[in-house]
PDB file of N, CA, C and O in Angstrom:
ATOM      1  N   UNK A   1      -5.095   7.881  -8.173  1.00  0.00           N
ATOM      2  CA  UNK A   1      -4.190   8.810  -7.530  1.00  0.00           C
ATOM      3  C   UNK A   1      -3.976  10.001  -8.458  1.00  0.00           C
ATOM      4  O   UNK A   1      -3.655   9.903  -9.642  1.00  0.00           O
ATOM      5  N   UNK A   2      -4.216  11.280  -7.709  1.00  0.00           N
ATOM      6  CA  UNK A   2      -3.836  12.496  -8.684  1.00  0.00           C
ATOM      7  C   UNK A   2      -1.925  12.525  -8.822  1.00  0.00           C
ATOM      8  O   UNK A   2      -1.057  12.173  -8.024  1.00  0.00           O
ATOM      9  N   UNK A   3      -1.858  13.082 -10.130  1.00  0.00           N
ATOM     10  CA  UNK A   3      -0.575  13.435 -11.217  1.00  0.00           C
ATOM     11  C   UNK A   3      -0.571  14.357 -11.111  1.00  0.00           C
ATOM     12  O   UNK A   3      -1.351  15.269 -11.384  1.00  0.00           O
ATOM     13  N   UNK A   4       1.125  14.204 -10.311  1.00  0.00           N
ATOM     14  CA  UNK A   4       1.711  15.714  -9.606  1.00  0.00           C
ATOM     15  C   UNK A   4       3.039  15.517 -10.367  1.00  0.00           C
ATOM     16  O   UNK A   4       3.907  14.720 -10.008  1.00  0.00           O
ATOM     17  N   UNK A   5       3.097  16.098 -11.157  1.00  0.00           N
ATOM     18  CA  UNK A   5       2.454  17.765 -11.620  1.00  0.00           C
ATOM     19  C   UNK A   5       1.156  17.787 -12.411  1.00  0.00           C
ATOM     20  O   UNK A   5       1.064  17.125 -13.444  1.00  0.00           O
ATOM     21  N   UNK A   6      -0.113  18.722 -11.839  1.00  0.00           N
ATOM     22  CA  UNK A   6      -0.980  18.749 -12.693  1.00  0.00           C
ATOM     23  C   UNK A   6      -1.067  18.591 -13.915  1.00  0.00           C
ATOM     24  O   UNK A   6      -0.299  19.286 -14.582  1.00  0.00           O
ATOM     25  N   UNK A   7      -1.984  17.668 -14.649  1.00  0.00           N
ATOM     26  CA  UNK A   7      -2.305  17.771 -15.782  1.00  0.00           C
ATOM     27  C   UNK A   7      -2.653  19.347 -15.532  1.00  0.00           C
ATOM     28  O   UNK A   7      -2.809  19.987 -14.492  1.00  0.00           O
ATOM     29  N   UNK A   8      -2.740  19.887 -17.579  1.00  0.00           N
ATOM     30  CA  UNK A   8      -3.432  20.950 -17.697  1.00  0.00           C
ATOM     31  C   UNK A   8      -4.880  20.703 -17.392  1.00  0.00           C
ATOM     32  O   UNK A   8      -5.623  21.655 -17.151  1.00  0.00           O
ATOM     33  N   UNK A   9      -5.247  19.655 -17.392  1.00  0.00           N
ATOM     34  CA  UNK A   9      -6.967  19.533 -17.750  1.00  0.00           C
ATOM     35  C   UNK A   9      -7.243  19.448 -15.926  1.00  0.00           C
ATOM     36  O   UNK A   9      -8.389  19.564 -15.492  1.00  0.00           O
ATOM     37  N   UNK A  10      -6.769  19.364 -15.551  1.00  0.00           N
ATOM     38  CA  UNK A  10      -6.994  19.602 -13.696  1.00  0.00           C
ATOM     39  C   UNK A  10      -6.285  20.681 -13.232  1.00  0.00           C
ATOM     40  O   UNK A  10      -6.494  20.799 -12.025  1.00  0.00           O
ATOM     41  N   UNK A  11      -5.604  21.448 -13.615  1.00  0.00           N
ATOM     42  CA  UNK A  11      -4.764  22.452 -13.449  1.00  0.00           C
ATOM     43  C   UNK A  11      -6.484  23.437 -13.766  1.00  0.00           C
ATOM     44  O   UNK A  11      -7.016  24.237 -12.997  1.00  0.00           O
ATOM     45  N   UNK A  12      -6.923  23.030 -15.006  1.00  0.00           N
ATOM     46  CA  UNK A  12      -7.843  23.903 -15.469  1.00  0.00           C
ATOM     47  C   UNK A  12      -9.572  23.991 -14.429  1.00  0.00           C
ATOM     48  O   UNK A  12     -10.387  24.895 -14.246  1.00  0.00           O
ATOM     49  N   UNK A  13      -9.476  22.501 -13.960  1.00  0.00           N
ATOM     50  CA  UNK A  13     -10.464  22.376 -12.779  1.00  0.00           C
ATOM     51  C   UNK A  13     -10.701  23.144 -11.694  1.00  0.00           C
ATOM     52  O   UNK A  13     -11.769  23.325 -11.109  1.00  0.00           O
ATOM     53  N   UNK A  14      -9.152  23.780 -11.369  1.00  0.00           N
ATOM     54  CA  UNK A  14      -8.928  24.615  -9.637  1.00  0.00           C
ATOM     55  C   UNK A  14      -8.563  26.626  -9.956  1.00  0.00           C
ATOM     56  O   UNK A  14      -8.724  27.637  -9.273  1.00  0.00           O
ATOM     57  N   UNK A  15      -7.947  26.300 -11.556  1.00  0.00           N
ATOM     58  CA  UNK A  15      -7.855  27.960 -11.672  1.00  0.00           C
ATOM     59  C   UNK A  15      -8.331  28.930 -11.348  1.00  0.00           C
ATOM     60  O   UNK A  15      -7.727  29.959 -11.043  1.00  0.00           O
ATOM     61  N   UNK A  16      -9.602  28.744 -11.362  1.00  0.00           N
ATOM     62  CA  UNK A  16     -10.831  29.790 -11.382  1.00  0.00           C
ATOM     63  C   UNK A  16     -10.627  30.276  -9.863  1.00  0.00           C
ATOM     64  O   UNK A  16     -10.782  31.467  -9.594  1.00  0.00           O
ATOM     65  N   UNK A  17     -10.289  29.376  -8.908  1.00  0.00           N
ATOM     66  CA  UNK A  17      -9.591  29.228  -7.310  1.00  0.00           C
ATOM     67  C   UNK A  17      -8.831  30.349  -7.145  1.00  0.00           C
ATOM     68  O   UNK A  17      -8.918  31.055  -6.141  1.00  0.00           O
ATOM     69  N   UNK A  18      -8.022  30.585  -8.140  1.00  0.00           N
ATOM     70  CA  UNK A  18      -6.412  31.518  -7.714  1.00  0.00           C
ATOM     71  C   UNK A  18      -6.969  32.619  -8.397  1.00  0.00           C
ATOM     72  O   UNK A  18      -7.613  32.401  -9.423  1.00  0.00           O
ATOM     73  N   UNK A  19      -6.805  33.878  -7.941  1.00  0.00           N
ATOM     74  CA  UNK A  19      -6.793  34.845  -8.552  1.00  0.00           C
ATOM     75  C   UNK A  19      -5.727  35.658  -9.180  1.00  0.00           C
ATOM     76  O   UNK A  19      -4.706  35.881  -8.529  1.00  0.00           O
ATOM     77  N   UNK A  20      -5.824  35.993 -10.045  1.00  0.00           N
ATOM     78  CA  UNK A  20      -4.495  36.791 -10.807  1.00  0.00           C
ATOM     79  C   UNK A  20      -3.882  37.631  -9.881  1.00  0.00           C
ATOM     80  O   UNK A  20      -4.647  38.542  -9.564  1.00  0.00           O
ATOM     81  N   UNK A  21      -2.630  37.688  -9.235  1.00  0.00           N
ATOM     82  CA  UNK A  21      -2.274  38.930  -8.537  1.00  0.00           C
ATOM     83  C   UNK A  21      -1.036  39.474  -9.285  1.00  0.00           C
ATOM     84  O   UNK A  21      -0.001  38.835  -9.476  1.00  0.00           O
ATOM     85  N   UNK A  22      -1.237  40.510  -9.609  1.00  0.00           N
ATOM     86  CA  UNK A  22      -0.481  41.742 -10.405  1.00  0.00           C
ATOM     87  C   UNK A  22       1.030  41.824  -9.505  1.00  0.00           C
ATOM     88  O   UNK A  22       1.081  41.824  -8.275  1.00  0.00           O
ATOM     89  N   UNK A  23       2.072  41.883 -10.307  1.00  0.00           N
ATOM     90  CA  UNK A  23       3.402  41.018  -9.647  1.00  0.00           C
ATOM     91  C   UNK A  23       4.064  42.756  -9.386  1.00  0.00           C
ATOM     92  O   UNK A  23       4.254  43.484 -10.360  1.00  0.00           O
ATOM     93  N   UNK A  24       4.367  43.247  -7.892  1.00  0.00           N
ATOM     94  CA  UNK A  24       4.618  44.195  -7.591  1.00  0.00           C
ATOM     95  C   UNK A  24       6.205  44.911  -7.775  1.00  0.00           C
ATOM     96  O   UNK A  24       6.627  45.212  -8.892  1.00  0.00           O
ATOM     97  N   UNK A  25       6.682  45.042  -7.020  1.00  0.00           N
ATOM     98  CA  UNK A  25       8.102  45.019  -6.651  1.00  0.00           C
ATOM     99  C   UNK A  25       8.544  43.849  -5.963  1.00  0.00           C
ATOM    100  O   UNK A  25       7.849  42.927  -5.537  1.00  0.00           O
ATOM    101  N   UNK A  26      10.006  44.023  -5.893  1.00  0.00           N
ATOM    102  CA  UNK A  26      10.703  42.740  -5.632  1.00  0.00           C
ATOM    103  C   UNK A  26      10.750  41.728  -6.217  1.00  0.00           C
ATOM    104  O   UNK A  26      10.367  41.873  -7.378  1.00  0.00           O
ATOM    105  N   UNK A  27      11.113  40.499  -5.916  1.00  0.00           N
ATOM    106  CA  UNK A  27      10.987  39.390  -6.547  1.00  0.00           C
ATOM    107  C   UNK A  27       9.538  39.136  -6.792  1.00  0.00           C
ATOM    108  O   UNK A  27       8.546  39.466  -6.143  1.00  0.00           O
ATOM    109  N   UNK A  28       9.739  38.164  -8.391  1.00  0.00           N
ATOM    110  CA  UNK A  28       8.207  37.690  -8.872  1.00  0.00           C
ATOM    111  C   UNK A  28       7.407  36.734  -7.818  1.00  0.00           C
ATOM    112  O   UNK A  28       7.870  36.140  -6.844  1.00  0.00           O
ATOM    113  N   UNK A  29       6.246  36.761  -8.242  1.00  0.00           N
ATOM    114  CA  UNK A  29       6.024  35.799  -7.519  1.00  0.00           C
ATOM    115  C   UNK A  29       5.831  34.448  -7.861  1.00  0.00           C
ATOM    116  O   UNK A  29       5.367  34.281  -8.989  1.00  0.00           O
ATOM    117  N   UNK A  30       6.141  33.079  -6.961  1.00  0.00           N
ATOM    118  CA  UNK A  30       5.978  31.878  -8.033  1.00  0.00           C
ATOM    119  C   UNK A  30       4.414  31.943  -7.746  1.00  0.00           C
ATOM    120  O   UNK A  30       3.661  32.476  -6.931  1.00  0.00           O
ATOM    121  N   UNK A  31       4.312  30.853  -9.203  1.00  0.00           N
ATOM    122  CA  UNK A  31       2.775  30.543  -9.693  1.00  0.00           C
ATOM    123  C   UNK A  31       2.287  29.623  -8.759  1.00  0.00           C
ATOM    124  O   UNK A  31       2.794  28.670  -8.167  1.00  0.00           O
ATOM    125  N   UNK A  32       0.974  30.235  -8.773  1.00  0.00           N
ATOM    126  CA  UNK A  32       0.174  29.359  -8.087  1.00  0.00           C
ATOM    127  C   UNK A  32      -0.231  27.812  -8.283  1.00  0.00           C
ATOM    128  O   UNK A  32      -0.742  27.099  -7.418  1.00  0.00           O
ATOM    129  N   UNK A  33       0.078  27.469  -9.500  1.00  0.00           N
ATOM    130  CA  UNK A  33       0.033  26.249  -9.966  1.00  0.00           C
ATOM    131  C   UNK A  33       1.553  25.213  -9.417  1.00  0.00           C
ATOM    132  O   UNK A  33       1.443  24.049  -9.035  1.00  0.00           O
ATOM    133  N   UNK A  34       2.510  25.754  -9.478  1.00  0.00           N
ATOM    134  CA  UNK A  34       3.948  25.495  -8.873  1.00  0.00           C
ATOM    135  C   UNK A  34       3.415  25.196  -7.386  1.00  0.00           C
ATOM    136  O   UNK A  34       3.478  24.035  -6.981  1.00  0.00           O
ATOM    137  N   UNK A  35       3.108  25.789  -6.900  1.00  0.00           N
ATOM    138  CA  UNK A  35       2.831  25.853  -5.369  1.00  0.00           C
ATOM    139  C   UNK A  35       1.653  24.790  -4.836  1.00  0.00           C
ATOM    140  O   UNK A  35       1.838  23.939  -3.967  1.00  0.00           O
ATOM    141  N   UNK A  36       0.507  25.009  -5.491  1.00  0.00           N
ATOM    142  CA  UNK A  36      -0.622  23.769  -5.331  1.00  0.00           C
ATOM    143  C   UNK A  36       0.321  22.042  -5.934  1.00  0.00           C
ATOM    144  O   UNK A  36       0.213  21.020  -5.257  1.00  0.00           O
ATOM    145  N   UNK A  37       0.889  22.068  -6.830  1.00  0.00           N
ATOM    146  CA  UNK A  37       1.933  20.903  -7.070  1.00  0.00           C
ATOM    147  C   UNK A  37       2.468  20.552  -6.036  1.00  0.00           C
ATOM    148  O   UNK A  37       2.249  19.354  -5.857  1.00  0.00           O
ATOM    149  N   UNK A  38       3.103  21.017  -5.204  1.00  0.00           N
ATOM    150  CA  UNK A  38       4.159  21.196  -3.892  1.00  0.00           C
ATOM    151  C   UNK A  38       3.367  20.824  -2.598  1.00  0.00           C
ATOM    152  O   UNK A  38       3.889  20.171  -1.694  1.00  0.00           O
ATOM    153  N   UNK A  39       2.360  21.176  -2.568  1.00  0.00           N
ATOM    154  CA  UNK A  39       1.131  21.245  -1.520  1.00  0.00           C
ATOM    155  C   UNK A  39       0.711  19.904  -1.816  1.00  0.00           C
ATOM    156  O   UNK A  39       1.000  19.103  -0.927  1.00  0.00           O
ATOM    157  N   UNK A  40       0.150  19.462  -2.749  1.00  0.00           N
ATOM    158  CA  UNK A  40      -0.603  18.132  -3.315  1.00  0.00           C
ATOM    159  C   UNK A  40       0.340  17.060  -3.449  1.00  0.00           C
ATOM    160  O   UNK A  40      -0.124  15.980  -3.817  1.00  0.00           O
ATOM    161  N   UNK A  41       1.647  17.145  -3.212  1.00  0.00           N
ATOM    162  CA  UNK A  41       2.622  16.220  -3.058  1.00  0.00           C
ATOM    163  C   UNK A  41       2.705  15.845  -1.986  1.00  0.00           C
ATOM    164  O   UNK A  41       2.882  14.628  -1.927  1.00  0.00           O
ATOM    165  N   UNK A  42       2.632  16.605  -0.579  1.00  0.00           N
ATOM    166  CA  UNK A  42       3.312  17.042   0.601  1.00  0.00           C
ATOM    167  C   UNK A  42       1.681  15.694   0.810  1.00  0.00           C
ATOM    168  O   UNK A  42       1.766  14.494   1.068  1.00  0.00           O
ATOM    169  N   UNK A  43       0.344  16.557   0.565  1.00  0.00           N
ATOM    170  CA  UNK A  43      -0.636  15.798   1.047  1.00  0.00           C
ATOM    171  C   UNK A  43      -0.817  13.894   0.791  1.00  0.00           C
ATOM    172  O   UNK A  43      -1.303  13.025   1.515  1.00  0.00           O
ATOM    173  N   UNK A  44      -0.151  13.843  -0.612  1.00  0.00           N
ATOM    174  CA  UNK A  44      -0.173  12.661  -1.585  1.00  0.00           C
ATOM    175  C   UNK A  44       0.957  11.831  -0.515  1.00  0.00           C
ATOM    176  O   UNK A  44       0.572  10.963   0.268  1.00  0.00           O
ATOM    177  N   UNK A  45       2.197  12.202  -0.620  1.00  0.00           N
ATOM    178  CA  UNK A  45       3.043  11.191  -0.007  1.00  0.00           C
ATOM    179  C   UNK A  45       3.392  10.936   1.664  1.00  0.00           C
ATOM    180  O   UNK A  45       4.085  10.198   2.365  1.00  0.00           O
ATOM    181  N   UNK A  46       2.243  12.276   1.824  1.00  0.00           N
ATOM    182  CA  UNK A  46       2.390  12.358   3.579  1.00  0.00           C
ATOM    183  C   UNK A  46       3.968  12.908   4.051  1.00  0.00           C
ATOM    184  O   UNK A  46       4.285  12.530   5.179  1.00  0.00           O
ATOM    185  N   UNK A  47       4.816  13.607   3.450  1.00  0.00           N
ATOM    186  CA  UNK A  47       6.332  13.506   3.687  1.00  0.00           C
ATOM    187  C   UNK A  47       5.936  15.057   4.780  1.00  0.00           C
ATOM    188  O   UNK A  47       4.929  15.763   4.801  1.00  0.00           O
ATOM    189  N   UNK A  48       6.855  15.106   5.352  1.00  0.00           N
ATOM    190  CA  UNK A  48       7.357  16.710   5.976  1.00  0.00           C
ATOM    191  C   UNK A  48       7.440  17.694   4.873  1.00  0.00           C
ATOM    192  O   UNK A  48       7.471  17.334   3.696  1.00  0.00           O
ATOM    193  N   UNK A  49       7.483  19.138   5.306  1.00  0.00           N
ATOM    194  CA  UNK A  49       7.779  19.982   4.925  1.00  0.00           C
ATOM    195  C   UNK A  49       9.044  19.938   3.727  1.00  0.00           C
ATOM    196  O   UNK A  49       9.160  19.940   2.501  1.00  0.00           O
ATOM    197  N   UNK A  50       9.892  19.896   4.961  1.00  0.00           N
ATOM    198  CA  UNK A  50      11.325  19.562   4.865  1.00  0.00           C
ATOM    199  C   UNK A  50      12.178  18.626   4.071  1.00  0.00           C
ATOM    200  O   UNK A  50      13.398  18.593   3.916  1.00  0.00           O
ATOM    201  N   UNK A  51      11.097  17.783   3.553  1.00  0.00           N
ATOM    202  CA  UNK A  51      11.106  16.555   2.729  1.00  0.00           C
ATOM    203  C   UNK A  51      10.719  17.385   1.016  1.00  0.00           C
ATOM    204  O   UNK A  51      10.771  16.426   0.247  1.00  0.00           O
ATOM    205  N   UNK A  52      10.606  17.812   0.730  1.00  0.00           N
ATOM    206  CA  UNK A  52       9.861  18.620  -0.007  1.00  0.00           C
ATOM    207  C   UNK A  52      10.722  18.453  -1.221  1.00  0.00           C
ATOM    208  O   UNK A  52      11.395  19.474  -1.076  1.00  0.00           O
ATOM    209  N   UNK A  53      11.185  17.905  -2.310  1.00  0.00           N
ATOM    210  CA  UNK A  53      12.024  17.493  -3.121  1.00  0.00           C
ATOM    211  C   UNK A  53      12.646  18.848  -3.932  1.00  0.00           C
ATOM    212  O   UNK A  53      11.700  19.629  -4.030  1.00  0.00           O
ATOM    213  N   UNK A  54      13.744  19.389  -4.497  1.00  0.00           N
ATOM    214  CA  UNK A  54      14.368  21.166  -4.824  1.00  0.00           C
ATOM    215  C   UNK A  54      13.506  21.208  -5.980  1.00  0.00           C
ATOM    216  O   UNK A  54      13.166  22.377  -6.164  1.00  0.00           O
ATOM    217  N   UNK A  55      12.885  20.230  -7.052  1.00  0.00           N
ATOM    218  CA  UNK A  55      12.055  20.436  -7.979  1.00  0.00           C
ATOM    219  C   UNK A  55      10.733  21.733  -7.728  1.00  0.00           C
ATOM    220  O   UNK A  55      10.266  22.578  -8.491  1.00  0.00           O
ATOM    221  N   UNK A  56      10.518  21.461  -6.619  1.00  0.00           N
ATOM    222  CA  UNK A  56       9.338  22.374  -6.484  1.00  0.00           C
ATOM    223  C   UNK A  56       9.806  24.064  -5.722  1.00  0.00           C
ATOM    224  O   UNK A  56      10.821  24.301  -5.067  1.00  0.00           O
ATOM    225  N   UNK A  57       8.947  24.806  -6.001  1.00  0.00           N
ATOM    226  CA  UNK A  57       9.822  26.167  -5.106  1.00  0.00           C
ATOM    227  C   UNK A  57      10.240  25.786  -3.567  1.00  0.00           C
ATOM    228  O   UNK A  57      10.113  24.718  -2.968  1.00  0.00           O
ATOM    229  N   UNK A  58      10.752  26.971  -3.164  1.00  0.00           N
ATOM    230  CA  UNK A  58      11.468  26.554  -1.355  1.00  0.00           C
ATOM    231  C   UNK A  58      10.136  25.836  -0.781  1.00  0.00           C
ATOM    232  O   UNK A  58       9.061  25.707  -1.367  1.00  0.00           O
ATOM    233  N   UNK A  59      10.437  25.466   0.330  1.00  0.00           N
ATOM    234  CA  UNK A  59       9.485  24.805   1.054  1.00  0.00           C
ATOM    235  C   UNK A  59       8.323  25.833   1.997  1.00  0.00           C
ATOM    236  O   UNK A  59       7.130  25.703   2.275  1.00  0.00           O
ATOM    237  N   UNK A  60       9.290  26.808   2.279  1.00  0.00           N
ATOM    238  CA  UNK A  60       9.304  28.166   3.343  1.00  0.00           C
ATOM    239  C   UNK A  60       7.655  28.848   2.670  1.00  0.00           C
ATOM    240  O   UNK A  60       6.675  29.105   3.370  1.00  0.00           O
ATOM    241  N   UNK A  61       7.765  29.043   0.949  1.00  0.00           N
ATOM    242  CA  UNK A  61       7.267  29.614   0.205  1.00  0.00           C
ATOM    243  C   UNK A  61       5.907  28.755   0.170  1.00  0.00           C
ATOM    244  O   UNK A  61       4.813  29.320   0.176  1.00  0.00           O
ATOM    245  N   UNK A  62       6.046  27.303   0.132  1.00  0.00           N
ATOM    246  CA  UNK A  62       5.235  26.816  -0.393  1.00  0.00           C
ATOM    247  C   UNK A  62       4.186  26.726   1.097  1.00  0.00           C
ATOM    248  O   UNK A  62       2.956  26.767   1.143  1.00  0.00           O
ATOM    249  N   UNK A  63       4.992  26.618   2.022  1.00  0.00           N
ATOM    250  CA  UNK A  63       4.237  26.096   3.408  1.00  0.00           C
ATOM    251  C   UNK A  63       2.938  27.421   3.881  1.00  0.00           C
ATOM    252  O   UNK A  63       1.784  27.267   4.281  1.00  0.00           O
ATOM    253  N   UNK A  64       3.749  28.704   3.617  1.00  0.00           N
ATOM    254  CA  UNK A  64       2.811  29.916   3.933  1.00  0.00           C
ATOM    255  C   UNK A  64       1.762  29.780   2.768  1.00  0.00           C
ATOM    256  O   UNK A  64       0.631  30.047   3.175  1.00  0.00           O
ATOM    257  N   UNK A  65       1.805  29.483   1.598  1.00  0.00           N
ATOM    258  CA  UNK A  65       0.341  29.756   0.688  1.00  0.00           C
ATOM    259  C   UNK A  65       0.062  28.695   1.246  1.00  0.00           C
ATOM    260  O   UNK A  65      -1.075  29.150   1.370  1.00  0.00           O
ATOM    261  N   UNK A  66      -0.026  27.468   1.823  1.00  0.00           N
ATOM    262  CA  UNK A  66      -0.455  26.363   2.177  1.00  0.00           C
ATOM    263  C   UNK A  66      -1.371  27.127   3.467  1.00  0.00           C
ATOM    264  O   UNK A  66      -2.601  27.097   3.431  1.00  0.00           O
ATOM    265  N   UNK A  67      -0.792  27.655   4.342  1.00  0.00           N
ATOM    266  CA  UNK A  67      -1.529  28.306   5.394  1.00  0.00           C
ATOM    267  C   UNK A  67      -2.495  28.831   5.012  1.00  0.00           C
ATOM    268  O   UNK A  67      -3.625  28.665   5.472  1.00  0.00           O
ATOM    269  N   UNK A  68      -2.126  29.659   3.961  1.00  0.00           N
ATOM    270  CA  UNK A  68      -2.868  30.868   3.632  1.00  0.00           C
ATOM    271  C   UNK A  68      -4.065  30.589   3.320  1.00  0.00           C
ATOM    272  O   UNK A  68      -5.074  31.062   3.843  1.00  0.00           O
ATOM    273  N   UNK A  69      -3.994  29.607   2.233  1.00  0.00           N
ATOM    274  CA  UNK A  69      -5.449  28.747   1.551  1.00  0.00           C
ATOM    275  C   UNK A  69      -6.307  27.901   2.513  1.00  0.00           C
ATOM    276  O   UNK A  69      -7.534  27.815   2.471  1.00  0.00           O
ATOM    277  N   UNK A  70      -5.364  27.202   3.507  1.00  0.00           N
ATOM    278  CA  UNK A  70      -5.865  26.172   4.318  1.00  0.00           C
ATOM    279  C   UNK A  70      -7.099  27.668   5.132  1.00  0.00           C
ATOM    280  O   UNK A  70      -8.323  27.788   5.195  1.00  0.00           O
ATOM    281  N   UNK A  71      -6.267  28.276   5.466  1.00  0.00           N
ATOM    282  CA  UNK A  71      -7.272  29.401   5.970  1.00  0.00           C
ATOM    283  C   UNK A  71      -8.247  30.197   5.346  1.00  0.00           C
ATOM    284  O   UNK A  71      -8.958  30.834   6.123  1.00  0.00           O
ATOM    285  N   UNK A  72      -8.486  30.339   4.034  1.00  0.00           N
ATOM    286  CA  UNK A  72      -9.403  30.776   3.317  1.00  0.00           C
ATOM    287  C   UNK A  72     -10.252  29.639   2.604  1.00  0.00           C
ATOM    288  O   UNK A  72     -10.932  29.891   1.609  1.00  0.00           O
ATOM    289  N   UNK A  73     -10.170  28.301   3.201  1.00  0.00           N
ATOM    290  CA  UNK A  73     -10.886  27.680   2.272  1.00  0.00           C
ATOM    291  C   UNK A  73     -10.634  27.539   1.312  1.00  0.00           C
ATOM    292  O   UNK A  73     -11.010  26.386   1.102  1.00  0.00           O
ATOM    293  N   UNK A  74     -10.089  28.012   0.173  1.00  0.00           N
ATOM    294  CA  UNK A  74      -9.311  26.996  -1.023  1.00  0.00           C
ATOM    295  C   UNK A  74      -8.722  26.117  -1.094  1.00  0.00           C
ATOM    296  O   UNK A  74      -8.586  25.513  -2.158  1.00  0.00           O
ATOM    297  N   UNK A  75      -8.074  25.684   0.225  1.00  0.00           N
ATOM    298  CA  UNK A  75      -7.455  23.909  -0.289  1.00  0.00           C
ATOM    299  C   UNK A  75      -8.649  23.138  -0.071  1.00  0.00           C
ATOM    300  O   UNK A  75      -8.547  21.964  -0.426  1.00  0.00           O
ATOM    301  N   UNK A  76      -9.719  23.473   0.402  1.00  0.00           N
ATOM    302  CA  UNK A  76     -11.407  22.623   0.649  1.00  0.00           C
ATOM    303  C   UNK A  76     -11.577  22.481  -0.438  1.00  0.00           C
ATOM    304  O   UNK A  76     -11.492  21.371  -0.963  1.00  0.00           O
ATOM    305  N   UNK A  77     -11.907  23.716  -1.177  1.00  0.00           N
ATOM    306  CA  UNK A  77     -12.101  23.249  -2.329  1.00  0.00           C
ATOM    307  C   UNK A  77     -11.520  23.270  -3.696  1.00  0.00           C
ATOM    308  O   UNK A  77     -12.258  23.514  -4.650  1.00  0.00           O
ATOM    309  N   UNK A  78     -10.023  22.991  -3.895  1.00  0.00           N
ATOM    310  CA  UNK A  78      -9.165  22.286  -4.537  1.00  0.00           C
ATOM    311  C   UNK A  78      -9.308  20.546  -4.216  1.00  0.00           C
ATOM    312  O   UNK A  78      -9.152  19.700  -5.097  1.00  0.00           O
ATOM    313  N   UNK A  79      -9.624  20.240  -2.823  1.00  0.00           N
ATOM    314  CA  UNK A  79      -9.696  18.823  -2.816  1.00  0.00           C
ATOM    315  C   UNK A  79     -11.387  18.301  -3.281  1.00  0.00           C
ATOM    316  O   UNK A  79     -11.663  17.124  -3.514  1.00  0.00           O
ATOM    317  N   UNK A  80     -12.224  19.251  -3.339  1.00  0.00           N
ATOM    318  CA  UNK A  80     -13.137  18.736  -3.640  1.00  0.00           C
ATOM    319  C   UNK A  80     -13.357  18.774  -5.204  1.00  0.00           C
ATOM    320  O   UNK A  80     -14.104  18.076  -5.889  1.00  0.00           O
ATOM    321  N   UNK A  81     -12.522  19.757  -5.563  1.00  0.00           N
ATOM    322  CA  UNK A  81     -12.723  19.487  -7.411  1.00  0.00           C
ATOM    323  C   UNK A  81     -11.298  18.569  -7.825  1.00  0.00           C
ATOM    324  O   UNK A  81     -11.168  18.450  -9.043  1.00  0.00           O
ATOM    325  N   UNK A  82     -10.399  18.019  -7.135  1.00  0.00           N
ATOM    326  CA  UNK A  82      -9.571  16.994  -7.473  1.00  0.00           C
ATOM    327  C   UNK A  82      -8.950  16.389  -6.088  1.00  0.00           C
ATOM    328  O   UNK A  82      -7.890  16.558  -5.485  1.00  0.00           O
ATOM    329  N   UNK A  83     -10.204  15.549  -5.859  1.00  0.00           N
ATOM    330  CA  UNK A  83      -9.553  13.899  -4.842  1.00  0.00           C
ATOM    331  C   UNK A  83      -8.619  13.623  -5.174  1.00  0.00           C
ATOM    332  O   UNK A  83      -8.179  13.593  -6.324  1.00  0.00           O
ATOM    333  N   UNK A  84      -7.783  13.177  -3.484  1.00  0.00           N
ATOM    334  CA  UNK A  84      -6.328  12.242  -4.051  1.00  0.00           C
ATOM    335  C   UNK A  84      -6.419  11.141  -4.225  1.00  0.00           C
ATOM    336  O   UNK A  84      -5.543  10.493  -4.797  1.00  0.00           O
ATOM    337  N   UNK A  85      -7.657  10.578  -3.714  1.00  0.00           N
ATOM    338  CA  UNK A  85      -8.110   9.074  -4.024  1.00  0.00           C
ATOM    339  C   UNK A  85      -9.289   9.013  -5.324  1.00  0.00           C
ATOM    340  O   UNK A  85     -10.201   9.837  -5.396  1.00  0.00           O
ATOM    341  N   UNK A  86      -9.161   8.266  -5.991  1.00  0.00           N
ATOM    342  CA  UNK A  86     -10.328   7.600  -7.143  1.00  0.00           C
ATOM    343  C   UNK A  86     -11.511   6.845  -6.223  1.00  0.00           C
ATOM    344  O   UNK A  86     -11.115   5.684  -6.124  1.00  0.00           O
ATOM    345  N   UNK A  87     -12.306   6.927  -5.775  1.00  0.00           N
ATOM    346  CA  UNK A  87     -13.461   6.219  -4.658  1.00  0.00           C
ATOM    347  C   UNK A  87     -14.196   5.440  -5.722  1.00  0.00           C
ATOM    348  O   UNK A  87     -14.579   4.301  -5.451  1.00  0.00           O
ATOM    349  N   UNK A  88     -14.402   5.915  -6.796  1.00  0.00           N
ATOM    350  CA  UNK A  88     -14.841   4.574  -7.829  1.00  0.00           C
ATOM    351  C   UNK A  88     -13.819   3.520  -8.043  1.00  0.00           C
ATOM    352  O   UNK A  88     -14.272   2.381  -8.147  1.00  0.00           O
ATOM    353  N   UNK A  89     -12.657   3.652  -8.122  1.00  0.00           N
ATOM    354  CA  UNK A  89     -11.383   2.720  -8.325  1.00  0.00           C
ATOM    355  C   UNK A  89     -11.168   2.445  -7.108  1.00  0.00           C
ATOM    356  O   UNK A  89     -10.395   1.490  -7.025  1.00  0.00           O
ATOM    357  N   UNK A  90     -11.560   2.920  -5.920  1.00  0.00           N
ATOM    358  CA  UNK A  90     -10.982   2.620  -4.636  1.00  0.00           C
ATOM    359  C   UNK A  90      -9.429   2.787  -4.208  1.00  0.00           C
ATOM    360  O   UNK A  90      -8.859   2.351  -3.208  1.00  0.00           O
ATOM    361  N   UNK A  91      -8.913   3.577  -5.312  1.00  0.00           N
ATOM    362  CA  UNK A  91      -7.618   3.693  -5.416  1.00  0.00           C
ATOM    363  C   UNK A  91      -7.032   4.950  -4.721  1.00  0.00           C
ATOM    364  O   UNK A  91      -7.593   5.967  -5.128  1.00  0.00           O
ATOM    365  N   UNK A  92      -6.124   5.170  -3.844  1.00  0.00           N
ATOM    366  CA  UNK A  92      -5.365   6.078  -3.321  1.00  0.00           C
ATOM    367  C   UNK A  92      -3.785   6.079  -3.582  1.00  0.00           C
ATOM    368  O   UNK A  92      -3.076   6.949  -3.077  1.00  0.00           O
TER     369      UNK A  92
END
């Protein structure tokens, strides 16, 4: 089972994924690593949105980059460079 919150050493697997975006006006933006945590929980424990524990940013926040990626293909391949299951361990 993947460790949410990323290790650095799997944090370091999906980076190359997110691109740096230059933080404009208004509020900062949260990190993309904060947000894939939040996402990979939601997928890991199967919970709702709404379920979403205050540790991680709002839910609101986390659910639209969830869209966003689900629609560009990066959560494809975030799950393909870190399974939530071990298939050699058979473990989920």
């Amino acid at each position: 089972m993947l460790q949410i919150p990323l290790t650095d050493a799997d944090w370091a697997r999906v980076q190359s994924l997110f691109p740096v975006v230059s933080s404009g006006r208004g509020r900062p933006r949260r990190s993309d690593r904060e947000i894939l945590n939040a996402i990979l929980w939601v997928q890991q424990t199967k919970e709702k949105w709404h379920r979403l524990p205050a540790t991680f940013p709002p839910q609101q926040t986390c659910y639209l980059r969830y869209m966003a990626w689900k629609k560009t293909g990066v959560l494809d391949q975030v799950n393909e460079r870190l399974p939530l299951c071990d298939h050699e361990l058979s473990t989920c």
